[in-house]
BAFISE-667815 format. One line per field, with one value per residue (C-alpha): x, z, y; residue in three letters. Coordinates in pm, 1 decimal. Layout:
BEGIN
px [X ...]
pz [Z ...]
py [Y ...]
fimi [ALA ...]
This chain:
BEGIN
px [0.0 153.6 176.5 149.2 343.9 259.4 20.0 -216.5 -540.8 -805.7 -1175.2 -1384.6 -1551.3 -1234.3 -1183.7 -907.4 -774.0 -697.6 -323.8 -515.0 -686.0 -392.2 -210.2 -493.2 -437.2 -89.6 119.9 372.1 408.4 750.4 722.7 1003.9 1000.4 1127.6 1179.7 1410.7 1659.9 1623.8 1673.1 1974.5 2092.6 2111.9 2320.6 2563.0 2599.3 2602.5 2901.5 3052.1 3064.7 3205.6 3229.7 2913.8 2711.2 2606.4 2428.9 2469.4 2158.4 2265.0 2067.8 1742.5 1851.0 1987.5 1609.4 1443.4 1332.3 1566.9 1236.3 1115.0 1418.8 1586.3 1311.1 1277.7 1629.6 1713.5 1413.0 1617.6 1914.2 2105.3 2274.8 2510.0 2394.6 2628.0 2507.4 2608.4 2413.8 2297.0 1952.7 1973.0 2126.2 1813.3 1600.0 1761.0 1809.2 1403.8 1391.2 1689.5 1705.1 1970.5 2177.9 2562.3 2591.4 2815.6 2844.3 3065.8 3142.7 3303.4 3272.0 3136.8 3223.3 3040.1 2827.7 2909.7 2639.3 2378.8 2567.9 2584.0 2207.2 2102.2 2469.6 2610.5 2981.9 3169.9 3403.8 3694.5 3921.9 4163.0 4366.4 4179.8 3869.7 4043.3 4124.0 3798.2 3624.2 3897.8 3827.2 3442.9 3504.5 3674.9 3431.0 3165.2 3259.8 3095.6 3197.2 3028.9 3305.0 3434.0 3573.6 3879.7 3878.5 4248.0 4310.6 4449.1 4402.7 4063.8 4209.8 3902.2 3815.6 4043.2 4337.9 4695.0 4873.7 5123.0 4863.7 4675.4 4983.9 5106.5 4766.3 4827.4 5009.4 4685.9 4524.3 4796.3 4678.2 4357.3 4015.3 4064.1 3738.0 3802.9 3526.9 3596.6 3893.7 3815.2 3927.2 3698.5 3763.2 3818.7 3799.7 3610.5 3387.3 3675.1 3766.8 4121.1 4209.5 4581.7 4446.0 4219.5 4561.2 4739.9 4422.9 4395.4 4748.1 4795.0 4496.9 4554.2 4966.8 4788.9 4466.7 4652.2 4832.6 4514.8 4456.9 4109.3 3972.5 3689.6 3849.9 3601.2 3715.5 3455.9 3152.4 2904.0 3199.0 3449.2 3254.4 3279.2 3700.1 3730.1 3784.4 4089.0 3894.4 3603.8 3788.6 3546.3 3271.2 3123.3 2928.1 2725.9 2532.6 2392.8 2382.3 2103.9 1902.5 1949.3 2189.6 2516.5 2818.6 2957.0 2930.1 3163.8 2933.2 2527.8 2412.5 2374.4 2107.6 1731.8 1566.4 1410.3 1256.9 930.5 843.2 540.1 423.0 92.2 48.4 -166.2 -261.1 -216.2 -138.2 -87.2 202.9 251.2 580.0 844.9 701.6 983.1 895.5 987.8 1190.7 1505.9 1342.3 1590.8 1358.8 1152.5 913.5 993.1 650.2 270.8 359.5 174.9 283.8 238.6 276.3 389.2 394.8 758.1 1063.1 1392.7 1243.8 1157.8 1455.8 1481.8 1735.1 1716.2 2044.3 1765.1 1609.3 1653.3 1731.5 1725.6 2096.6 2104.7 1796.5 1712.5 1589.9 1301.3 989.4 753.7 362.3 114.1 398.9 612.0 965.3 891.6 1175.8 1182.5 1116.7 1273.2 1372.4 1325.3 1128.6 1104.0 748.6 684.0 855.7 728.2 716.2 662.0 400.0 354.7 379.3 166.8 -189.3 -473.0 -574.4 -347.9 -223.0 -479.4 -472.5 -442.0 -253.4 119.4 409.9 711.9 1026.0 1217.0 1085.4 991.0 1340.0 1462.6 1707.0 1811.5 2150.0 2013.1 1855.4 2214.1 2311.5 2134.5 2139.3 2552.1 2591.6 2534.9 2312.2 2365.4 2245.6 1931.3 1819.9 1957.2 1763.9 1415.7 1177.0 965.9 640.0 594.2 320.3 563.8 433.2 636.8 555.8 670.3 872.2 889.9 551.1 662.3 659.8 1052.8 908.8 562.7 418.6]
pz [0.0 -103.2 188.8 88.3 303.2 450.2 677.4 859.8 701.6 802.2 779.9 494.8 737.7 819.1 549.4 445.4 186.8 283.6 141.2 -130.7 -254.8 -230.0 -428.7 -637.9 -675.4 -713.0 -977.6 -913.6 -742.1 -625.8 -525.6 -349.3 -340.6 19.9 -98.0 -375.1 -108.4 119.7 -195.8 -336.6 30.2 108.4 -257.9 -103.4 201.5 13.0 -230.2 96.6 298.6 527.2 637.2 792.5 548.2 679.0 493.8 447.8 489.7 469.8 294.0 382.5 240.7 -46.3 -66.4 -36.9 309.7 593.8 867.3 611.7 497.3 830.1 971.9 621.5 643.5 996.3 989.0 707.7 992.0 878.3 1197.3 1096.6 987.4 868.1 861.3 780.5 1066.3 1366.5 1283.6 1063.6 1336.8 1551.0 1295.6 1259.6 1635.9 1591.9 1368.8 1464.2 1914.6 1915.5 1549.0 1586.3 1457.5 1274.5 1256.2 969.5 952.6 1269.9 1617.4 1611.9 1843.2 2156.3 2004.3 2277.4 2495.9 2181.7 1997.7 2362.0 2404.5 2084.9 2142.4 1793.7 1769.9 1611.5 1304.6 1424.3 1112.5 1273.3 1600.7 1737.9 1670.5 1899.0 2180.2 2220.5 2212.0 2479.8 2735.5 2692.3 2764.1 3068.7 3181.7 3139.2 3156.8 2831.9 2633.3 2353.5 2118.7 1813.4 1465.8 1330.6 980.0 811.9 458.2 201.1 -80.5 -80.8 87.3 236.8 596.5 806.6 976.8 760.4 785.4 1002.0 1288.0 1254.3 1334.9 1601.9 1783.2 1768.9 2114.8 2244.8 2143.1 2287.5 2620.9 2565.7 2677.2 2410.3 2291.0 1926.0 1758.9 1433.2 1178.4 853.1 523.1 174.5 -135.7 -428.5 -721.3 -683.9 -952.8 -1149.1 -1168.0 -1306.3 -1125.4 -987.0 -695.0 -547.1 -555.4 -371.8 -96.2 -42.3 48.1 292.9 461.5 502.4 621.0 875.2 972.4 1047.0 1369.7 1523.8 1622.6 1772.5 1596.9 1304.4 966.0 702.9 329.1 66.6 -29.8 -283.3 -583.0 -350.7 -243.8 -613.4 -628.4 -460.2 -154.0 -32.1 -51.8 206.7 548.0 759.5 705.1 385.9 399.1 63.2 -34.5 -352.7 -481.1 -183.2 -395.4 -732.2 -881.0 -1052.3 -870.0 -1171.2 -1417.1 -1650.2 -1684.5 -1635.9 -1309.0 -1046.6 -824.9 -880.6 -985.5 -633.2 -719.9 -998.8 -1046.2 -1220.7 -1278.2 -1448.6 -1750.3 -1690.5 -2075.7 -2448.8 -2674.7 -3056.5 -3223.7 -3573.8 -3816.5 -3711.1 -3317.7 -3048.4 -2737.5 -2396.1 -2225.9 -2488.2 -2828.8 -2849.2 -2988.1 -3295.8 -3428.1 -3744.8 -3818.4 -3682.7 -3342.9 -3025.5 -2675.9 -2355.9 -2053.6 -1734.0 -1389.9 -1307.0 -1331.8 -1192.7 -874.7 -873.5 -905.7 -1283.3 -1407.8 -1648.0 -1807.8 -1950.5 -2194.8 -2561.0 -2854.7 -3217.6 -3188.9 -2876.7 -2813.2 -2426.5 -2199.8 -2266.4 -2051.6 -2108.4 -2192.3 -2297.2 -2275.2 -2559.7 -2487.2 -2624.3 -2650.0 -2402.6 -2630.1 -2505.6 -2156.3 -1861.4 -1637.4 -1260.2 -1243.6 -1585.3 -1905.9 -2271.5 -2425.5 -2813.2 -2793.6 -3191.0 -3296.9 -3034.6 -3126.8 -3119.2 -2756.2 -2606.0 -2374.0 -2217.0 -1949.0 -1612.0 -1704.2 -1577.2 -1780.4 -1670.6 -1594.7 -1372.4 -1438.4 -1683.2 -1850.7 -1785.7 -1508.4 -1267.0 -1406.6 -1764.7 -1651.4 -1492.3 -1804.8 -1937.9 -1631.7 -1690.1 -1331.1 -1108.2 -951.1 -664.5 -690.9 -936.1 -596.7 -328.8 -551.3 -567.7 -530.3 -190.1 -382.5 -491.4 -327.7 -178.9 -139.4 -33.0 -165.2 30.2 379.8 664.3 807.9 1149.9 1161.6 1057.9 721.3 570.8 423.1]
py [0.0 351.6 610.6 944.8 1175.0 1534.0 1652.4 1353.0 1243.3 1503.2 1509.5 1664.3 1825.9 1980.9 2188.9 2031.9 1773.8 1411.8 1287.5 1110.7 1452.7 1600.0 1358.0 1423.2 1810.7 1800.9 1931.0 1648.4 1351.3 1202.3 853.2 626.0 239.6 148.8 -196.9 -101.6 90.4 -175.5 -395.0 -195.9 -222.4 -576.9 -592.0 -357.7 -564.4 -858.5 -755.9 -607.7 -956.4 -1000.4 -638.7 -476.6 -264.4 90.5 354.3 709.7 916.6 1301.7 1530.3 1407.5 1023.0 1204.1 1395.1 1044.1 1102.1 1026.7 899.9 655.2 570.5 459.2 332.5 101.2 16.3 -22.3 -261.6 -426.0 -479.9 -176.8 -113.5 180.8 504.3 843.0 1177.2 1537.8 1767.2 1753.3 1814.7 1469.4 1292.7 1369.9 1262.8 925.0 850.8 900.9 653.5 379.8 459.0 169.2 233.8 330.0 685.3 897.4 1309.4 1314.1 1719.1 1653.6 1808.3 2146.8 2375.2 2338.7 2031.0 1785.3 1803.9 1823.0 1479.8 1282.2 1355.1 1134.9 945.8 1058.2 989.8 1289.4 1147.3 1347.5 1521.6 1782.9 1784.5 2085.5 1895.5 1571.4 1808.5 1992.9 1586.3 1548.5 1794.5 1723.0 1354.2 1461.3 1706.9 1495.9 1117.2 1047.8 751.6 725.9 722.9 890.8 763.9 947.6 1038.2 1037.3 1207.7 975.3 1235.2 1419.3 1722.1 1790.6 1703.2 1438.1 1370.8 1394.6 1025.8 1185.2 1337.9 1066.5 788.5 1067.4 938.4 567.3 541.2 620.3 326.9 138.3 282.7 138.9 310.5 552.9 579.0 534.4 355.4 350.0 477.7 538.3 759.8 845.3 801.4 1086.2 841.2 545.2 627.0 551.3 195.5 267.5 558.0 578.6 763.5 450.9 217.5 541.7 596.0 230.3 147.9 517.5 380.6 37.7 190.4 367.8 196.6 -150.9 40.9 128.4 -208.4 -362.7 -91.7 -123.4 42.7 195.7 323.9 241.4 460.1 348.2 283.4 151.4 -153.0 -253.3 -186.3 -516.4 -651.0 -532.2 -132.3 -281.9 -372.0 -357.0 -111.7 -27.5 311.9 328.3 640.3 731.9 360.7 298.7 521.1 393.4 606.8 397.1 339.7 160.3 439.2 248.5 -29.5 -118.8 4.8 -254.9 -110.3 -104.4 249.9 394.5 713.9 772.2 1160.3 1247.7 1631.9 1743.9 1875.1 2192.6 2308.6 2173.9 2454.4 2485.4 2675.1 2752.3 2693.3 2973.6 3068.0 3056.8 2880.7 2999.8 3239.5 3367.0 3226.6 3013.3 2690.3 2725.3 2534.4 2368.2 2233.9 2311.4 2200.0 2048.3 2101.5 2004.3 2254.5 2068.7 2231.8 2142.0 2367.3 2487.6 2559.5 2164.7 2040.7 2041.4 2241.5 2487.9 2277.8 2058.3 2262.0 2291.2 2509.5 2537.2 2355.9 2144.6 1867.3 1877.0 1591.1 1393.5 1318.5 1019.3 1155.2 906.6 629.4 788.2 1013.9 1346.7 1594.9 1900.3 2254.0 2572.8 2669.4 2535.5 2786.6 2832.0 2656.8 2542.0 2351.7 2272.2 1935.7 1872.2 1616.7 1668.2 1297.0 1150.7 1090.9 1341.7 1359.2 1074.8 1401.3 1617.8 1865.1 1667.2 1366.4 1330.4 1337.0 1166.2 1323.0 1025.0 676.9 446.9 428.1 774.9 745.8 964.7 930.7 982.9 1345.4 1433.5 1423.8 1661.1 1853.5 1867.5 1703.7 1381.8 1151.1 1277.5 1625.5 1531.0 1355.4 1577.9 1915.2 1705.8 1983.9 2037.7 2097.9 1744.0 1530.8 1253.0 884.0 612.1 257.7 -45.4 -111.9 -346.6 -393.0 -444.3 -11.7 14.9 185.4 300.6 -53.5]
fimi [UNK UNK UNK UNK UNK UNK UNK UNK UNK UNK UNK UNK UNK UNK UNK UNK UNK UNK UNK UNK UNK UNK UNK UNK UNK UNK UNK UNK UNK UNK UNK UNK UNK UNK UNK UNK UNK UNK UNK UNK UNK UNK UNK UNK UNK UNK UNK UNK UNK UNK UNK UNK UNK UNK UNK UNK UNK UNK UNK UNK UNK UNK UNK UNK UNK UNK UNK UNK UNK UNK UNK UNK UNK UNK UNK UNK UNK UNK UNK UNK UNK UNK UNK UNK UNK UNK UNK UNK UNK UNK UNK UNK UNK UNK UNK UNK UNK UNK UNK UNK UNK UNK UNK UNK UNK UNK UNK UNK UNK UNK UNK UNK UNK UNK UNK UNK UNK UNK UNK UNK UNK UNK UNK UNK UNK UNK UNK UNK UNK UNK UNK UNK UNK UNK UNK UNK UNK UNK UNK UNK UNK UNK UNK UNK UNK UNK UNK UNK UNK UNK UNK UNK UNK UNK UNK UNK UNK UNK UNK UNK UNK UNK UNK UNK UNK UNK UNK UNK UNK UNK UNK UNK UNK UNK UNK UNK UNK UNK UNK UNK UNK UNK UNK UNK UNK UNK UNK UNK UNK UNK UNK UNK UNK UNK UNK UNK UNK UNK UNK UNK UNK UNK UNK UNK UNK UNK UNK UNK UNK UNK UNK UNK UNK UNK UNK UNK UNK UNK UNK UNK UNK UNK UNK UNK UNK UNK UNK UNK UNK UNK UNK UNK UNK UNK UNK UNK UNK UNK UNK UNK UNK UNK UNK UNK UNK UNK UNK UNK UNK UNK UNK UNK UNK UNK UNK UNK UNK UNK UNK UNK UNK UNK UNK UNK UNK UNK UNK UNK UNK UNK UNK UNK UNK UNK UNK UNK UNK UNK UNK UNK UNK UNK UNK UNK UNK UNK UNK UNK UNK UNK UNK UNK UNK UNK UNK UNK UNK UNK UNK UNK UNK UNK UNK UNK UNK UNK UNK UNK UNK UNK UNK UNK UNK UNK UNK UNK UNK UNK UNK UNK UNK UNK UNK UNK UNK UNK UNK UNK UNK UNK UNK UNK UNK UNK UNK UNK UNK UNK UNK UNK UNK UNK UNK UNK UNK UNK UNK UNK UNK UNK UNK UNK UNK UNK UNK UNK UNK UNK UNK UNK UNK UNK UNK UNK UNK UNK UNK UNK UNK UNK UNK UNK UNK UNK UNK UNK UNK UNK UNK UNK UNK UNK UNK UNK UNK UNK UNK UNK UNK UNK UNK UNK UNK UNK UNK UNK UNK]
């Protein structure tokens, strides 16, 4: 049974809509399939084995929904969750009480007493950062733990090799509170990339001499680099929501998100009238087009449109990919529905701009990005439903 999220069911009497009517009324409708991340999920873990499989949830699940999305895959026996705020680490301790979990911008300045209240271990990534965790453990006798993050060639948050083995007698001393050491790839993406053989082997150089304690490396491309990039955490992102960690090759995971938005008028346009904002498309025939309440304030970038030169991305109306015509505007875009047949598209159908075929990778494409921000931009004005999960109340079912 889909669950449609937003505001709870109300009354008619109410005055207000039930989800279903609003689902109804929308101008789109962005559903995710709960059993296809918990799906893409236990793949993960399973090409992981024998090291645990975790998942990274930032950014709202990558703008799936991080309450559903938790509470589907912790039900799943995801025990290991990584997040980017503290405001999403809240929201998953709601969702998983007993889940280990990971801050990974760090420890922000007077955050301890906020991250030992939901027990969220900081993933430590500068020797400020270690001492401030320090003097808080100290003044408070918390032990919840901390991971430490070492740089093997991101430059971007964690340890240098040399801090980070300046730390190691520590763990000698035991009671050290180190939970879990770990480093991130740059290049995974890339199967052949000298950088992965470089990152694995400073890692491994480093991680081996913090014995006892759990080592983590791969995101979503890394678990497929082999075994020797998986130790023993895998923390997969994107790839949990259907996006391909294998760019070079088919994608692995099953699609997760559908996005439907409404086509709100047919219009007619003759041989030589520009379309949209700039003129830059033109019809070259008597022309047919569809005008669908979704734009760049959506989530559908104004990269996608078309011009005279340049074809744009396609959306599916009346099961056929039509091509995209003109700009893409803040709330609306044009599709040339031409060659379907007369009245197979009428005001109030959907079109389809993510499913069916088109992929979210497919519409980064056009977009001139990735996966990952096609998902994390997913408009707020959608109607979201959510289609499957555990029915023990891990996950709408």
């Amino acid at each position: 049974m889909n669950v449609v999220s937003g505001p709870k069911s109300l009354s008619v009497e109410s005055g207000l809509l039930s989800p279903e009517a609003n689902q109804a009324a929308a101008t789109g409708v962005l559903t995710v399939d709960l059993d296809a991340i918990v799906a893409n999920w236990r793949k993960l873990e399973k090409t992981g084995v024998p090291a645990e499989c975790g998942a990274a949830v930032k950014a709202d699940a990558y703008g799936c929904g991080i309450d559903p999305v938790v509470r589907a895959l912790s039900g799943a026996g995801c025990e290991t969750f990584f997040v980017a705020t503290l405001d999403e680490a809240r929201a998953v301790r709601a969702a998983a009480p007993e889940a280990a979990l990971y801050h990974l911008n760090g420890f922000p300045q007077n955050s301890g007493d906020a991250l030992a209240a939901i027990n969220c271990r900081p993933v430590i990534g500068d020797l400020n950062e270690l001492a401030e965790w320090d003097v808080f453990c100290r003044r408070t006798g918390w032990a919840g733990g901390a991971a430490i993050h070492i740089d093997t060639g991101m430059n971007r948050l964690g340890l240098s090799v040399i801090d980070a083995q300046g730390i190691v007698p520590r763990i000698a001393a035991g009671d050290h509170g180190i939970t879990l050491v770990m480093s991130h790839l740059a290049c995974a993406e890339n199967l052949h990339h000298p950088l992965n053989a470089k990152q694995v082997a400073r890692f491994r150089e480093v991680a081996h001499l913090f014995s006892g304690v759990p080592a983590s490396l791969a995101n979503s491309s890394g678990i497929f680099l082999g075994s020797q990039f998986q130790f023993d955490l895998v923390r997969p992102g994107a790839a949990l929501y259907g996006v391909n960690p294998t760019p070079e090759s088919d994608n692995p995971m099953q699609p997760v998100v559908d996005l439907k938005a409404r086509i709100v008028q047919i219009r007619n346009v003759e041989r030589g009238d520009s379309v949209g904002y700039s003129a830059i498309w033109t019809a070259r025939r008597p022309t047919r087009l569809a005008i669908v309440a979704a734009g760049y304030a959506d989530g559908y970038f104004r990269a996608a449109g078309s011009s005279d030169g340049t074809r744009g991305a396609e959306v599916i109306v009346a099961g056929q990919r039509c091509q995209v015509a003109g700009r893409i505007s803040m709330d609306l875009l044009a599709v040339d529905i031409t060659d379907l047949p007369p009245n197979a598209a009428r005001r109030g159908h959907m079109a389809t701009l993510i499913g069916d075929g088109i992929t979210v990778d497919e519409l980064a494409h056009h977009f001139g990005t990735i996966g990952y921000e096609v998902l994390t931009s997913l408009g707020r004005r959608y109607q979201r439903v959510y289609k499957g999960g555990a029915p023990d109340g891990s996950g709408p079912s």
